[in-house]
N, C-alpha and C positions, 0 to 999 in steps of 0.2 A: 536279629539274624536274617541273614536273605529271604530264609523261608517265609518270613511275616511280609515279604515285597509282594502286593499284587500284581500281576501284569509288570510292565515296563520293561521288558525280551531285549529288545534291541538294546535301549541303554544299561541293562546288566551284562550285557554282552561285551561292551564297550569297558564296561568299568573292570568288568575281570581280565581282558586283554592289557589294558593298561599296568594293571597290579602285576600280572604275570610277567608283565615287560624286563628286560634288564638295561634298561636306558631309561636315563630321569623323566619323567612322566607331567606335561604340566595341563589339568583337565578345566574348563570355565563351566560351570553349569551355572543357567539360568530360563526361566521362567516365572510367571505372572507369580504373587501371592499365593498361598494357601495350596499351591500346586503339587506340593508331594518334594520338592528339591532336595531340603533337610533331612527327611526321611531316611530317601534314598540310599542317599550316602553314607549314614550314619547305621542305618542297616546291613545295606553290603557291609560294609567294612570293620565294622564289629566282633570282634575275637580275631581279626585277619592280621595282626599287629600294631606295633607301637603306631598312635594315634593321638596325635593334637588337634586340637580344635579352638577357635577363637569365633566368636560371632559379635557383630559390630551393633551396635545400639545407635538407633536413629535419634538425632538430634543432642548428641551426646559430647562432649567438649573434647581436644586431646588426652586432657589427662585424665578422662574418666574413662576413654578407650584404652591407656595405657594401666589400670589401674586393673582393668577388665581380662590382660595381656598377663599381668603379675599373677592373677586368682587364676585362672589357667593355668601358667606355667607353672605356678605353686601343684595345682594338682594332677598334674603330670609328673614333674621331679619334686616329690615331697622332702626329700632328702637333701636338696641345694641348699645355701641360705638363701634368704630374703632379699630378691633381686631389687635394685633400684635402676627404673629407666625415666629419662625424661622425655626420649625421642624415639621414632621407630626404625632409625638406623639401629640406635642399641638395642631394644629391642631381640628383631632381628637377629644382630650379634651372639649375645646372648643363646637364644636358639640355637642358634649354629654349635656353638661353641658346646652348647649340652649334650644336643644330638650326638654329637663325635662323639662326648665322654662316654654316652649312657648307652646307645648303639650305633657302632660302630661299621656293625655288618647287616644292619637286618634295615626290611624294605619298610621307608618310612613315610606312612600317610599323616602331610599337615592339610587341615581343612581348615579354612575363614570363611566364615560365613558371613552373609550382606554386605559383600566387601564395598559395595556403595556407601556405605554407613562407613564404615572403615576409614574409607578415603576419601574423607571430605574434605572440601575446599582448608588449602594451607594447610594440612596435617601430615603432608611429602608422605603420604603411605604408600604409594606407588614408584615416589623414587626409592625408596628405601627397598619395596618388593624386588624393584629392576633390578638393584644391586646384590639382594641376598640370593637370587636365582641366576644371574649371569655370573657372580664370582663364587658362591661354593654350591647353591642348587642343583647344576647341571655338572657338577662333577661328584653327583652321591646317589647313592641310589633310594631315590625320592620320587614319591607322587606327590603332586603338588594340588590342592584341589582350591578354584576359588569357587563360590554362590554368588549368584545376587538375584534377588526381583525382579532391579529395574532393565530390563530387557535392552533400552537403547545406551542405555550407561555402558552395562557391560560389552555393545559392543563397540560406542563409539571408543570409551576408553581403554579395554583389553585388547576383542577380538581386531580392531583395525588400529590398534595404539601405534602412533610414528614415532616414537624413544627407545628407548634401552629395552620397551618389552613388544617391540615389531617381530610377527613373526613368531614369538617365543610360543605361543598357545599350542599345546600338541595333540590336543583332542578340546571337542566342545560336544556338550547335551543340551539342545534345548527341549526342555519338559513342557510338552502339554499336557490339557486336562488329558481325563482317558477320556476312552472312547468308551459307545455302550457296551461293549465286549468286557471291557474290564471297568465297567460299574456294575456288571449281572456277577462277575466273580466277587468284586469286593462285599460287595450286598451282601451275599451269601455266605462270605467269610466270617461275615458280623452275625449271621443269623435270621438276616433279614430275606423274608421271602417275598417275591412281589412277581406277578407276569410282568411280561414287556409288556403290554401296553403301557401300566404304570409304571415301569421302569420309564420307560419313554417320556411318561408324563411328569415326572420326576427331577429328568434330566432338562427336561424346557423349563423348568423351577431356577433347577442349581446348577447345573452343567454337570460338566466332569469333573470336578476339584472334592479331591477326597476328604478335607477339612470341612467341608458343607455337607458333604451328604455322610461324612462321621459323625453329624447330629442326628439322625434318623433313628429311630428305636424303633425295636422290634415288635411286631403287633399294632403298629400303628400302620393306616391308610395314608398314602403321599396326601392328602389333603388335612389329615390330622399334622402329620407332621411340618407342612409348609406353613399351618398356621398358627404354629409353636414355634418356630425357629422367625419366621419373619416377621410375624403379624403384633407379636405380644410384647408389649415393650421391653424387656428384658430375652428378647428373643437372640440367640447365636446371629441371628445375620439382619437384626431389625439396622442396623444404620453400619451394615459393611460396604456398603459403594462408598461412601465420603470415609470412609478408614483405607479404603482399599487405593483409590485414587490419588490420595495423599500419600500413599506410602510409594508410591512408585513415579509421581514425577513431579519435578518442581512448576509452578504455577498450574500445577491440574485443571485450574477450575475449564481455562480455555481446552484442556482434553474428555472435559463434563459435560462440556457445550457439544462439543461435536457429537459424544455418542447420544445427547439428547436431541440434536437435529437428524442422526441416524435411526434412533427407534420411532420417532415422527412420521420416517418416508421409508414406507415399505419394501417398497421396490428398489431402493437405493440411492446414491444420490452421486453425480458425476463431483468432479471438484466445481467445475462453476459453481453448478446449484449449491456446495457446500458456501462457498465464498459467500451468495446472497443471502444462503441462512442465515449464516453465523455475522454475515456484515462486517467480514475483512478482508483486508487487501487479498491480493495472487502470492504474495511475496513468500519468502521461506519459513517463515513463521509456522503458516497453513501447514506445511507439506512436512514440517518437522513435527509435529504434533501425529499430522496423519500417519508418520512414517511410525513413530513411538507407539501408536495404537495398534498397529498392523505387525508391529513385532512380540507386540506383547499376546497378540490372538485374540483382541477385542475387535477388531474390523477384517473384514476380508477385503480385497483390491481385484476386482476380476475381469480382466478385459474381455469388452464388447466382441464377441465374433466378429471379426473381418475389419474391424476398426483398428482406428491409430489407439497407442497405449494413451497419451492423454485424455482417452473418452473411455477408460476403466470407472467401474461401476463399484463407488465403495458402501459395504453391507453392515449392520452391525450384525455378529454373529455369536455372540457372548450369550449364551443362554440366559445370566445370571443378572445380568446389566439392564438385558431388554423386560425381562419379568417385574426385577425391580424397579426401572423406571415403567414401567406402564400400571402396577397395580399400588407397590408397598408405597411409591414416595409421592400417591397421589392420595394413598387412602392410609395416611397415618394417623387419623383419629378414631379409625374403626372397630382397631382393638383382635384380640384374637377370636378368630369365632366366625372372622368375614370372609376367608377365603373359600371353606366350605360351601357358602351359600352362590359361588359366583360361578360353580363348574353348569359350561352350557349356555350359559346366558350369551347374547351377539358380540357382546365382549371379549369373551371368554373364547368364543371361537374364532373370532379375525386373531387375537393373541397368539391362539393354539398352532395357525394355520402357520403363523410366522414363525415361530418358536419351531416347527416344525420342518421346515423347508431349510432353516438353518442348523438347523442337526443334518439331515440329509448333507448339506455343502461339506459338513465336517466328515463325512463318511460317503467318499466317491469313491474310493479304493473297494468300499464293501460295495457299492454299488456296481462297481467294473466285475468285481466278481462275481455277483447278483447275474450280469448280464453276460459270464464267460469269456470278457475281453481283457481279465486280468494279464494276460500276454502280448497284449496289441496294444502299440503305442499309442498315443491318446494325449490331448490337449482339451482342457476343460475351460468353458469360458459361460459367459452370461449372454443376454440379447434379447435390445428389445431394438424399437421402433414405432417411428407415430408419421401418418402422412393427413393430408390436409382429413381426410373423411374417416381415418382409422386409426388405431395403435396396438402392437401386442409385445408383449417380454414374456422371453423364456426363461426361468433363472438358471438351467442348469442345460449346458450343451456340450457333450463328450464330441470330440472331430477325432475320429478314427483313423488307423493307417489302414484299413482292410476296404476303406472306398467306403466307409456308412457313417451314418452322424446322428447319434441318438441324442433327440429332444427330451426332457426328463420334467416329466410334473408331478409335482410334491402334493399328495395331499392329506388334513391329516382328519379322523373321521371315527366317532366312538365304534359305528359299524362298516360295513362296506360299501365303500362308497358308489355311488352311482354317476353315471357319467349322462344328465338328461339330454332334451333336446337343446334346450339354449346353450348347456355347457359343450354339448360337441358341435356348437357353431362357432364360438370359439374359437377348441381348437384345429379346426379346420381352417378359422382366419389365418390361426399362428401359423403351421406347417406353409400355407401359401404365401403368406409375405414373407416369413422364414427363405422358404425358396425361391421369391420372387426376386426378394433384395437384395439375397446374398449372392444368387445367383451360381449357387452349387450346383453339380452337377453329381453328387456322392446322395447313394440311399438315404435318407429319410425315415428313423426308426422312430416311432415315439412312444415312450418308457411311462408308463405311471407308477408311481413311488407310493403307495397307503399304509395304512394302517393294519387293514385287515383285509386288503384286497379289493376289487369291482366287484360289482355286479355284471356280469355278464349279459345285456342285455345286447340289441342289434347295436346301437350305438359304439359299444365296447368292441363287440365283433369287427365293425367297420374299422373304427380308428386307430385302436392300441396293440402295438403290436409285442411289447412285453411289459408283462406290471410284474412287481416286487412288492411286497409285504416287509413290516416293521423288522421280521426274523434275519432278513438279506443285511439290515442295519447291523443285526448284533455278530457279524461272522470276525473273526479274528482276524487280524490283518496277518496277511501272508511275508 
């Protein structure tokens, strides 16, 4: 029932417009694995009427997808006989053909799910979709829902398809993780009590994907938990990157490489430096991979203040990607028991610090609000710089329409943090080459982002002119 949906406002919003609609309806949802998609759908629309469903099996042959097609239909029209299809024209047909018999007048959701899976090479599932929604789809009062994972799939082959289904897509969700606003409700729905800090801490573990953090049990410490689910060989998420990756694109290993040469370089990495990493050509190869990652919300693409877009600054930002590559798939012989002992260590903190700056990227909107410019249009970008005797990067640069340009630093810190003397030498470098380089001539705000706040000392006094605390993270999106 809806009511068991955490969060997700806007796309419950979208999906009950649609339902209410009296024009055929044809919806694409996708997003990364484990994201909540199936859920979703299968929630909302649950008691809401007649209801088909079909879900595609990955690496599965035509006629074990059409076999899959028959056990479905079987258990929807239990009363038909015993359909035989070879092909998904019939199929299709078929369908058609029942729908009329069985409702005739009432609003009918079919859902396929992993339609990538569905429609694999040779299996004409798409010509056959093209045809059962251009010739009787669009004349019934039908919602049409597809899924899939694979993010670029769906949109090279749906959202921008040049055949029979151009155009035809009449609403699309793309599902991201939540945000911390709706992991402190889901938490909590489960029974699980936890402050934000450790929520926070939590969430640089596993992210926002409610499959991972539906491992968490109640009464356990996030460090008991991450080293049950990740650490112990039989753990929920001990070897989900190479499950995860695979499932979503073909020859992954080259989209492996890259977010391994992304958790490597902090700071980020332009496409050149990717090319030198990774040791391949410029060609479309690269940029098709990168593009694949940057849809799926495993990279962020952020261009450089006052630069050309070809000198965007690409990030890993996948909480779950980066934790895993830096601890689980380096310390796989450690066994459970090793994560516990790592909180704090210098390790532990350059991780924390990164892990934590890319949570903040994912929640600028809370941050705008944080700083009451949720009304004032705003362009967010990244920025650094290196001249023969210096260099400094800002990761996070709102440019205002109100004439001001807030500088944003992330830091993350069991207490509050202190701003000493060397660090506000710093950023004192920043804000000057900042305004030397760019050559602005708009206010200069700079924002500190913690955990738990500054310390107020002259330093603090002198330089920052607003700080936000972890709570500014967890504000609802407006």
């Amino acid at each position: 029932m809806e009511a068991n949906i955490v969060g997700r406002e806007p796309e419950r919003e979208t999906l009950g417009q649609l339902y209410a609609s009296r024009e055929p309806e044809f919806l694409a949802v996708y997003g990364r694995r484990r994201v909540g998609k199936t859920f979703l759908v299968k929630e909302y629309f649950e008691g809401r009427g007649p209801f088909f469903e079909l879900t595609g099996e990955k690496d599965a042959t035509l006629s074990e997808q059409l076999q899959n097609f028959v056990f479905a239909y079987r258990t929807q029209f239990p009363d038909a006989p015993v359909p035989q299809v070879s092909s998904w024209r019939e199929a299709f047909q078929l369908l058609a053909t029942s729908i009329d018999r069985t409702w005739p007048k009432k609003r009918i959701i079919l859902f396929f799910d992993e339609l990538p899976w569905l429609a694999s090479r040779k299996s004409k599932f798409l010509t056959a979709l093209d045809h059962f929604w251009n010739s009787w789809g669009t004349r019934r009062n039908l919602l049409l829902v597809v899924c899939g994972s694979a993010a670029s799939w769906m949109i090279g082959n749906l959202l921008h398809n040049k055949g029979g289904l151009y155009n035809r897509v009449t609403a699309q969700i793309r599902l991201l993780p939540f945000s911390l606003h709706e992991v402190e409700t889901y938490m909590k729905s489960r029974g699980v009590n936890l402050g934000r800090k450790d929520m926070v801490e939590l969430y640089m573990c596993l992210g926002g994907i409610p499959h991972y953090l539906r491992g968490v049990q109640r009464g356990e410490s996030v460090a008991q938990a991450v080293d049950r689910m990740c650490f112990s060989s039989h753990g929920l998420l001990h070897n989900e990157l190479d499950r995860l990756f695979a499932s979503l694109f073909e020859n992954h290993e080259r989209h492996v490489a890259a977010i391994r040469a992304l958790a490597a370089k902090r700071s980020g990495m332009t496409r050149q430096q990717l090319v030198v990493a990774l040791g391949s050509s410029s060609g479309g190869g690269l940029t098709r991979v990168m593009k694949e990652l940057e849809e799926s919300s495993f990279i962020s693409r952020d261009a450089s203040f006052g630069q050309l877009k070809r000198d965007a600054i690409y990030r890993l930002i996948d909480e779950y990607c980066l934790f895993h590559l830096t601890w689980v798939d380096r310390m796989r012989g450690e066994g459970q028991g090793y994560w516990m002992g790592r909180h704090g260590t210098p390790a532990w903190r350059a991780w924390a610090g990164l892990a934590f700056e890319a949570i903040c990227l994912k929640h600028v909107e809370q941050i705008r609000q944080g700083l009451g410019i949720s009304g004032v249009s705003t362009v967010r970008s990244g920025w650094q710089a290196k001249t023969e005797k210096e260099g400094a990067q800002i990761d996070l640069v709102i440019d205002r329409a109100d004439n001001c340009i807030s500088l944003c630093e992330m830091k993350y810190s069991d207490e509050s943090f202190t701003i000493t003397r060397s660090y506000a030498e710093i950023l004192r470098r920043k804000v000057r080459m900042f305004r030397d380089m760019t050559r602005t001539r708009k206010n200069l705000f700079l924002t500190m982002v913690t955990t738990h706040g500054c310390r107020h000392n002259p330093n603090f006094e002198e330089l920052v002119d607003y700080e936000l605390t972890v709570d500014a993270l967890f504000t609802k999106n407006t």
